[in-house]
N, C-alpha and C positions, 0 to 999 in steps of 0.2 A: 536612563533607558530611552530620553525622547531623541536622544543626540543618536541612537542608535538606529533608530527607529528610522528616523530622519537617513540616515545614511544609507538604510538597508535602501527605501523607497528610492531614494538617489540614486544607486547603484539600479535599481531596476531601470527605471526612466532612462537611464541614459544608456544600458547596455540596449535597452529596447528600441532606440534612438538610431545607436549605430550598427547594429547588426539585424533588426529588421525593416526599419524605418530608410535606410540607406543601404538594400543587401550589397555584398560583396560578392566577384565571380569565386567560381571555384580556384583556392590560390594550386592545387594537384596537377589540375587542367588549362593553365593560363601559361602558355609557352613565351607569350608577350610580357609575362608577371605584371600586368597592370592594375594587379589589384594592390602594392606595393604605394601606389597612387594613394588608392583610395583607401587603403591604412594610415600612409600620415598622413593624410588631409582629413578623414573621416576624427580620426584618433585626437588630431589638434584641434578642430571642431567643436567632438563634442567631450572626449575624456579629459582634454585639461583643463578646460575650463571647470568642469564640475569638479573634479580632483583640486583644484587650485580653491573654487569655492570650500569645499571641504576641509582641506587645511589650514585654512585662515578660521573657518567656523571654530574649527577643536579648539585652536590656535589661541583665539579670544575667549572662549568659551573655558577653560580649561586652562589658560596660563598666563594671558594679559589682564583676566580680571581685576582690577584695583590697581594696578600699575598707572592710566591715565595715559596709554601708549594703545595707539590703534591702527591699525591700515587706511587708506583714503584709497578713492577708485581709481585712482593716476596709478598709484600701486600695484593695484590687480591688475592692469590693463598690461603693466612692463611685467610684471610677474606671469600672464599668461603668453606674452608675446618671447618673453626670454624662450619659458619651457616650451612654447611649439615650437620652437628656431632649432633649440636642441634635438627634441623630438625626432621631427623630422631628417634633424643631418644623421643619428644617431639608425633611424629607422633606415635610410640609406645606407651608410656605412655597414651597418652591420647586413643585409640584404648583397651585398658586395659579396661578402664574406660564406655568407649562409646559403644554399642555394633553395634549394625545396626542402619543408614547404616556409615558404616565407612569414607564414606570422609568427614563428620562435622565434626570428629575430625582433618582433617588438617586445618579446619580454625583459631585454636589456633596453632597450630602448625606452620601454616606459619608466624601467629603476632611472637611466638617465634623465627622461623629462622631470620625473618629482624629485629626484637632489635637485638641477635648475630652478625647481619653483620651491624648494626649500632653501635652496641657499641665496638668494633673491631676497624673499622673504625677510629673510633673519637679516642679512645685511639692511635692507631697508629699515626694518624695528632698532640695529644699532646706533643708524643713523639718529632714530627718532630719539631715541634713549640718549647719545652723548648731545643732540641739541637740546635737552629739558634737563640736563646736568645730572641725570639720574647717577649714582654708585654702580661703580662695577660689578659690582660683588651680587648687586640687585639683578643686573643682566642674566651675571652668571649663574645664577638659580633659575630664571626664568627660561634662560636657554637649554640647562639641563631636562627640563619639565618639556620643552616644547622638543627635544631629542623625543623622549618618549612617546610621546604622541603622534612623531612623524614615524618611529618605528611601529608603533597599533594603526594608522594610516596603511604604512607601507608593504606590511604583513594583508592585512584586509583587502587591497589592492592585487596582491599574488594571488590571493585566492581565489578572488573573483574573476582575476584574470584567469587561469588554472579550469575555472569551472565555466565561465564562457566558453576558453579554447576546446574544451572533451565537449561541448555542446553541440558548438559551431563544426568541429571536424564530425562529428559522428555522423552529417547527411555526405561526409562524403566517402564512408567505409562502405566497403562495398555489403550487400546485404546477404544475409545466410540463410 
């Protein structure tokens, strides 16, 4: 329950971080859409890093335990730099495509930034794992375990996104 706990207050902090701490224009009324800007830059900022923190937390918490296999900070640093690179092309890309209002397209864009920092991740643990001669077979459990976890992440992450965006759109419906 404290891993939860822990996650809920995270999710507060940091949705507090970028949507009020950093507002954004109204994306309705932004004929320039430069709030597109300030989506992947706000978003690489501050939600993958903390999403990246998060996942390694489960990660360890939850599936490396006893294994003797860990992440080092070199790790986090490619594993956040991967997911913003994505992030961002993916936040553009699909902003191309999407026209108003633009932050539905970060909701693909955020499923792309956390596969990047999952699949990073996991590659860098394979690494660690065939240099300590560890068993396959060991991996392949461990990776099963850590599938799950990125999908309870993953799922957690929609929602909260889901409940931000009715948050954050609702100052710009018009009032009755």
């Amino acid at each position: 329950w404290k891993s939860f706990l822990l996650s809920f207050v995270v999710c507060v902090v940091s949705g507090t971080l970028q949507f009020v701490a950093i507002p954004n224009s109204n994306p309705l009324k932004d004929p320039q859409r430069k709030g597109i800007w300030h989506c992947a830059v706000g978003c690489s900022v501050v939600w993958m890093p903390i999403s990246m923190l998060y996942i390694v937390f489960m990660t360890e918490r939850w599936v490396l335990r006893g294994s003797g296999v860990s992440l080092k900070l070199k790790d986090l640093m490619l594993m956040w730099a991967f997911g913003a690179v994505v992030y961002v092309c993916s936040v553009l890309f699909w902003n191309s495509i999407w026209v108003y209002p633009f932050p539905y397209g970060s909701i693909p864009s955020a499923m792309c930034g956390m596969l990047a920092l999952g699949s990073v991740m996991w590659a860098l643990l394979y690494k660690r794992f065939k240099k300590r001669g560890l068993p396959k077979g060991q991996f392949k459990a461990l990776l099963l375990k850590g599938i799950k976890v990125f999908v309870v992440f993953v799922w957690s992450a929609v929602i909260l996104f889901v409940i931000f965006l009715m948050l954050g759109a609702s100052q710009y419906l018009p009032a009755i």
